[in-house]
Structures are given as C-alpha cells and as structure tokens.
PyMOL CGO cylinders between C-alpha atoms (Angstrom):
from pymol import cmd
from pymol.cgo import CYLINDER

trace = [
    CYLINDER, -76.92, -6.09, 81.23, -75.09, -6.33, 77.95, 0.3, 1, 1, 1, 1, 1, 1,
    CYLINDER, -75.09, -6.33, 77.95, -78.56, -6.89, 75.65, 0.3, 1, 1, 1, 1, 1, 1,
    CYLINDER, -78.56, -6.89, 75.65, -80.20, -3.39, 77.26, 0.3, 1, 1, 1, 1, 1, 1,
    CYLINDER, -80.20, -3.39, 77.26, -77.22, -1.72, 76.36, 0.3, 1, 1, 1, 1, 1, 1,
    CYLINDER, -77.22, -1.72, 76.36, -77.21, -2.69, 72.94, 0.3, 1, 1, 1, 1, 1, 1,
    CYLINDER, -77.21, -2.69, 72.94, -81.00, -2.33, 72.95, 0.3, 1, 1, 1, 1, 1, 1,
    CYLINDER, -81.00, -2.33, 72.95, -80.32, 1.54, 73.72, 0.3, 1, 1, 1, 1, 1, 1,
    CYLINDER, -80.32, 1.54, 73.72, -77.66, 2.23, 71.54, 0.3, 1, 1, 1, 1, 1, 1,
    CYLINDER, -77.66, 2.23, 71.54, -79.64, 0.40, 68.58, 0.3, 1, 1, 1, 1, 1, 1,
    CYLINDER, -79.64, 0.40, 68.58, -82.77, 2.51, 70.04, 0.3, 1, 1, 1, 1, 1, 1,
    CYLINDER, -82.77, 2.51, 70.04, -80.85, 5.64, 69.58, 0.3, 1, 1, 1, 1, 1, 1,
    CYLINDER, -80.85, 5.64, 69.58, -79.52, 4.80, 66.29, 0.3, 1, 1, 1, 1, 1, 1,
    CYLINDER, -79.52, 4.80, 66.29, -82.98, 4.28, 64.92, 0.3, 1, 1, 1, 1, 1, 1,
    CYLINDER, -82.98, 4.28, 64.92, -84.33, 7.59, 66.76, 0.3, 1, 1, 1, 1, 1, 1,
    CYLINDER, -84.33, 7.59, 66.76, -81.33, 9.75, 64.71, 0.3, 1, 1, 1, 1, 1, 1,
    CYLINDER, -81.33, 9.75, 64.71, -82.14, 7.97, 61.41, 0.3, 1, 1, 1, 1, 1, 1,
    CYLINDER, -82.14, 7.97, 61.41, -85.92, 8.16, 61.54, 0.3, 1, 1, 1, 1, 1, 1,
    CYLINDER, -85.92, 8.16, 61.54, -85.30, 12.06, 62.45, 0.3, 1, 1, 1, 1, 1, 1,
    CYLINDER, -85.30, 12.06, 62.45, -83.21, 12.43, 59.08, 0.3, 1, 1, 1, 1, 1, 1,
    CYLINDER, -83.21, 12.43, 59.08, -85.76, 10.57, 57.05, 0.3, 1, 1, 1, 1, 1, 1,
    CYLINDER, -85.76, 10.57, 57.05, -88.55, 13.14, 58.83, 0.3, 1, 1, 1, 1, 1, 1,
    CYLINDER, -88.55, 13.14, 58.83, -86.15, 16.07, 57.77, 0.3, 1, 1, 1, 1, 1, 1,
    CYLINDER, -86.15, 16.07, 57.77, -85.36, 15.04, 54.20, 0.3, 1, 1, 1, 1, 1, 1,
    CYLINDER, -85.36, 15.04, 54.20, -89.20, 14.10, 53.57, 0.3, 1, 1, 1, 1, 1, 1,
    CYLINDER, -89.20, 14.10, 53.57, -89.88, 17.87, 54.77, 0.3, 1, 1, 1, 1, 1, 1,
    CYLINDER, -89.88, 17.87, 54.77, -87.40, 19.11, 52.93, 0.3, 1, 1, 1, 1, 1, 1,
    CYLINDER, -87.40, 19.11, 52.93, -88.68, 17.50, 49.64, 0.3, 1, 1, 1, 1, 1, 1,
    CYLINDER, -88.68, 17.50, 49.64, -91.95, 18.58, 50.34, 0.3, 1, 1, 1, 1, 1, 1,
    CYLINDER, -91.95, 18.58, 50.34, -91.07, 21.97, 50.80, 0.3, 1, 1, 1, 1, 1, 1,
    CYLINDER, -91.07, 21.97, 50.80, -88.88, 22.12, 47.27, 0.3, 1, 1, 1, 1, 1, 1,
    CYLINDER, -88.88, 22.12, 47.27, -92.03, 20.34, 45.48, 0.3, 1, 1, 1, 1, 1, 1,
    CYLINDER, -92.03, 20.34, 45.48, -94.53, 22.94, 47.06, 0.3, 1, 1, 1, 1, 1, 1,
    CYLINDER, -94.53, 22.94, 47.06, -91.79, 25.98, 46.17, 0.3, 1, 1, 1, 1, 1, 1,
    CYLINDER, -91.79, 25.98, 46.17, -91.09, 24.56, 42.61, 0.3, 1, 1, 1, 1, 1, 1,
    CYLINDER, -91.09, 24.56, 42.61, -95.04, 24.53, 41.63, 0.3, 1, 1, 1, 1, 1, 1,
    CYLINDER, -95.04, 24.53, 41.63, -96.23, 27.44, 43.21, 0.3, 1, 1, 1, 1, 1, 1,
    CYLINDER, -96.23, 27.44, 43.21, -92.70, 29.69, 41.88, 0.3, 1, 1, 1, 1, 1, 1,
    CYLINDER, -92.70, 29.69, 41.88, -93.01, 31.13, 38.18, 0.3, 1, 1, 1, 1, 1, 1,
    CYLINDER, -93.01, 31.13, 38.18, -91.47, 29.52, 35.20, 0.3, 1, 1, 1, 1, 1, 1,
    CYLINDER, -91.47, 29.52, 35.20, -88.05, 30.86, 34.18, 0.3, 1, 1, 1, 1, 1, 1,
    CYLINDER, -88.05, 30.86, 34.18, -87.22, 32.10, 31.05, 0.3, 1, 1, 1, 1, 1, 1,
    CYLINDER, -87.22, 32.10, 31.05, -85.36, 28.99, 30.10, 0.3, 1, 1, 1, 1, 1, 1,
    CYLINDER, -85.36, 28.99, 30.10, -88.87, 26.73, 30.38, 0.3, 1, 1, 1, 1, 1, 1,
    CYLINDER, -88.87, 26.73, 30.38, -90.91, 29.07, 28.82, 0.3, 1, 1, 1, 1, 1, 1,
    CYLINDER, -90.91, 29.07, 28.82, -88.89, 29.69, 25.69, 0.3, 1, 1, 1, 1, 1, 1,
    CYLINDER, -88.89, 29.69, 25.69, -88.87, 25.93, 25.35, 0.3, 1, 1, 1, 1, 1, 1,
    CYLINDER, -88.87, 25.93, 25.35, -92.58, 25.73, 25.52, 0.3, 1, 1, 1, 1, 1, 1,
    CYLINDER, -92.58, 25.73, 25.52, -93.03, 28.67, 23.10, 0.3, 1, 1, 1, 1, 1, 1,
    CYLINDER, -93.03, 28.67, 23.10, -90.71, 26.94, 20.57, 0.3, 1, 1, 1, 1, 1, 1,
    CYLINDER, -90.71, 26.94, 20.57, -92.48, 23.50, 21.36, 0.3, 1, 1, 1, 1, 1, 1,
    CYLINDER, -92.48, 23.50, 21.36, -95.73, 25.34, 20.37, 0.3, 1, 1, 1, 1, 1, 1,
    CYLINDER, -95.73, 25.34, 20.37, -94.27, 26.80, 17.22, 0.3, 1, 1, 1, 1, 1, 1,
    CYLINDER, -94.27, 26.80, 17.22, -93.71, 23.69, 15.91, 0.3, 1, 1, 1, 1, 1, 1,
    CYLINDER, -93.71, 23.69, 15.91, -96.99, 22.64, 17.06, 0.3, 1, 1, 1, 1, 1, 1,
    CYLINDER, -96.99, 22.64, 17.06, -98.27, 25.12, 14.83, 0.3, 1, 1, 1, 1, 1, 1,
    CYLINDER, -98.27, 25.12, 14.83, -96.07, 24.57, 12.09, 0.3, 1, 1, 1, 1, 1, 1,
    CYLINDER, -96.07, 24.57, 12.09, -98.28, 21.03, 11.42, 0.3, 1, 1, 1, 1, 1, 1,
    CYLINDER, -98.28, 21.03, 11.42, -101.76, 22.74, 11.80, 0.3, 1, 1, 1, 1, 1, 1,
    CYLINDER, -101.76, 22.74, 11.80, -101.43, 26.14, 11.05, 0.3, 1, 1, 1, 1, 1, 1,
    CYLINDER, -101.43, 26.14, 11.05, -104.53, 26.92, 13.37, 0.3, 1, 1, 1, 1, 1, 1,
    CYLINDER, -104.53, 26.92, 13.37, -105.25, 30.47, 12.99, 0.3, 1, 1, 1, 1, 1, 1,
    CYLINDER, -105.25, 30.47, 12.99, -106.17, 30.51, 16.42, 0.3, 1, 1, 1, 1, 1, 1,
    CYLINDER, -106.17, 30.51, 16.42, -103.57, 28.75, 17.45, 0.3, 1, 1, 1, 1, 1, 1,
    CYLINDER, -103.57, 28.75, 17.45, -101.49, 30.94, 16.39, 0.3, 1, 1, 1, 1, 1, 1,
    CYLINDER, -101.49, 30.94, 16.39, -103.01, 34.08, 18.40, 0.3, 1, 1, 1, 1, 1, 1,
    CYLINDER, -103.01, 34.08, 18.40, -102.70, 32.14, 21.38, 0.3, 1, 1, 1, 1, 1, 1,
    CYLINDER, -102.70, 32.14, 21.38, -98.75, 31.53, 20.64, 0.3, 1, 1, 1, 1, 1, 1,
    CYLINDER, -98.75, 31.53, 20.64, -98.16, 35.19, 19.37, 0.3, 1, 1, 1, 1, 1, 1,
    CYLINDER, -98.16, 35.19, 19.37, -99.38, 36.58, 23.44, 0.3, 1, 1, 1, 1, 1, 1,
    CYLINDER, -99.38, 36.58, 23.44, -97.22, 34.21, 24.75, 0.3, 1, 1, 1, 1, 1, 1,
    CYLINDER, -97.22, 34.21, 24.75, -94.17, 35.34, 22.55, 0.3, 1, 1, 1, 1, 1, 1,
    CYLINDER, -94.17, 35.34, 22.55, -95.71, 39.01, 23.55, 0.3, 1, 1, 1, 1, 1, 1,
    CYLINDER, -95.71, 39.01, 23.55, -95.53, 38.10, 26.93, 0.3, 1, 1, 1, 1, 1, 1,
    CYLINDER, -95.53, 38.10, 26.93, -91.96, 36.19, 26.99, 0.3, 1, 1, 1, 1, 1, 1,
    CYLINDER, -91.96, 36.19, 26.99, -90.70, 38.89, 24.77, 0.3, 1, 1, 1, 1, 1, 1,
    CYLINDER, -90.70, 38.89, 24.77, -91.55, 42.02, 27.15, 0.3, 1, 1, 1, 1, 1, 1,
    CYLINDER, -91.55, 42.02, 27.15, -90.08, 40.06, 29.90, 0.3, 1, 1, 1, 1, 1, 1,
    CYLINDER, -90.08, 40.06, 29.90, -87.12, 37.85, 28.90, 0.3, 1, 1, 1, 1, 1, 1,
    CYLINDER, -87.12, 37.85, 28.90, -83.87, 38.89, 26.89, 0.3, 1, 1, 1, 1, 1, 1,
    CYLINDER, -83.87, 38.89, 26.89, -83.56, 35.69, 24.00, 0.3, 1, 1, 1, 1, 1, 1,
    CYLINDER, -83.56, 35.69, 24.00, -86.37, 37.89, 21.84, 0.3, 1, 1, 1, 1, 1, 1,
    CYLINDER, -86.37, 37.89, 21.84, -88.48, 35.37, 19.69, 0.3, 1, 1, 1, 1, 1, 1,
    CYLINDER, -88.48, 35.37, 19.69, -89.88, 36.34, 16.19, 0.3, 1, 1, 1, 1, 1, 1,
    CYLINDER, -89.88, 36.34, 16.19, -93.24, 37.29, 15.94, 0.3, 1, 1, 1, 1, 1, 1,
    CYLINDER, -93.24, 37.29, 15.94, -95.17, 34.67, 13.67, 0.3, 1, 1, 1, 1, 1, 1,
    CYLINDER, -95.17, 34.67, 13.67, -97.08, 35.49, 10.86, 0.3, 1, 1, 1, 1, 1, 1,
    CYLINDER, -97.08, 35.49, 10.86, -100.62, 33.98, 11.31, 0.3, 1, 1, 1, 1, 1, 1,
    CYLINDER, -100.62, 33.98, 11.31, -101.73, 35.40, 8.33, 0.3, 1, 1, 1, 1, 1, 1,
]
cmd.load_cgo(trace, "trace")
C-alpha cells in the first residue's frame, strides 16, 4: 500500500514539472517568434548604422556609402539621437 502511494505522489510531481517545462518552452517560443518578427529599436539600429560607418571608413565604397546615407535618412526621420549625414563625395 505504501509503494502506490509514493508511486502517485512521485506521478503527480512529475505531471506538475513536465507542465512547467511545457509552459516555459511555450513561453520561449513565443518571445523568440515576437523578438524576430517585432521591428528593431532605435538603440540596435543606431549601432548598426555606426558599425557600417566604420565599415565604410576602410573602403570608402561609393556605393556603400548611398546605401548607409538611406539608412541614416531613414533612422534620422524616425529616431531622436540624429546622425550626420556622410559625405560620399
């Protein structure tokens, strides 16, 4: 009698535990899907755009260059830390 009640209560323990682990995985799922499919903030993309800059700083790719100044366009219309306008001249 003793072993089926400790087989239930360690059943039941188990039955919680693999219910959190089902939750939590969910939950991580969910964050992953919301963080990939949500727009960068302001924060990331100024990083990028000054990652880029000194990118270009190296080459000095004209084209390059055009492709960093609609970015800084972009980020600059929409985010308040304004970044300089390069000269791709």
């Amino acid at each position: 009698m003793g072993n089926n009640v400790t087989f239930l209560i360690w059943k039941l323990i188990l039955q919680k535990n693999n219910l959190r682990i089902l939750l939590l995985i969910v939950l991580v799922i969910v964050v992953v899907i919301f963080f990939l499919t949500s727009e960068k903030s302001c924060g990331v993309n100024h990083m990028v755009i000054l990652n880029e800059i000194k990118i270009y700083e190296k080459s000095f790719d004209p084209e390059f260059c055009e492709g960093i100044l609609e970015k800084i366009n972009s980020y600059n219309d929409s985010c308040t830390p304004v970044i300089e306008i390069l000269d791709c001249g």
